[in-house]
C-alpha angles and dihedrals in degrees: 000000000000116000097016129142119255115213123213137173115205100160098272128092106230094174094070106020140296102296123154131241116227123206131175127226128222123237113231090211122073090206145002090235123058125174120251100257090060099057125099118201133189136186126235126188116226131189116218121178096336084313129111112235113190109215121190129185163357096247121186101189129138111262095263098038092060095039082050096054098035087055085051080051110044077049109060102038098046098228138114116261143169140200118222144162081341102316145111118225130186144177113253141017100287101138085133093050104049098035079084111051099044080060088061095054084048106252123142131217136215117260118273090013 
């Protein structure tokens, strides 16, 4: 078909005019809280500056609730930690030690993590 035109739709109206299309987007997460029993955490490993650093999240938790439960356990593991972006991070490779006592506070994990 020589001399046709070729329609395309790239998100924009050229016959009237540039106008944009707007579109919204859909959250994957119903809210920025969730209790404790609907989490599902898992741990990374991270090297930083030749140093294993243990995170484990991703926490949605409200500001005073995670800074709470990160001084517990910075406390009881006797080790530096931080919370960022929705994670906990901490100084070390301590996956076995922390595993129960996030239980305790009645998170879950996902399997094999």
């Amino acid at each position: 078909m020589r001399g046709a035109k070729l329609d395309l739709f790239i998100g924009a109206q050229i016959d009237e005019g540039w106008s944009e299309i707007a579109s919204e987007r859909k959250s994957t997460l119903a809210a920025d809280t969730l209790p404790h029993a609907k989490h599902e955490l898992f741990f990374k490993k991270e090297k930083r500056n030749g140093k294993t650093v243990t995170l484990v999240g991703e926490f949605f938790l409200e500001a005073s609730e995670s800074t709470r439960i990160l001084k517990e356990l910075k406390k009881k593991l006797g080790c530096g930690g931080t919370f960022k972006e929705g994670w906990m991070e901490f100084q070390g490779d301590i996956k076995e030690k922390i595993r129960p006592l996030l239980v305790e506070e009645a998170f879950r994990f996902k399997p094999k993590h």
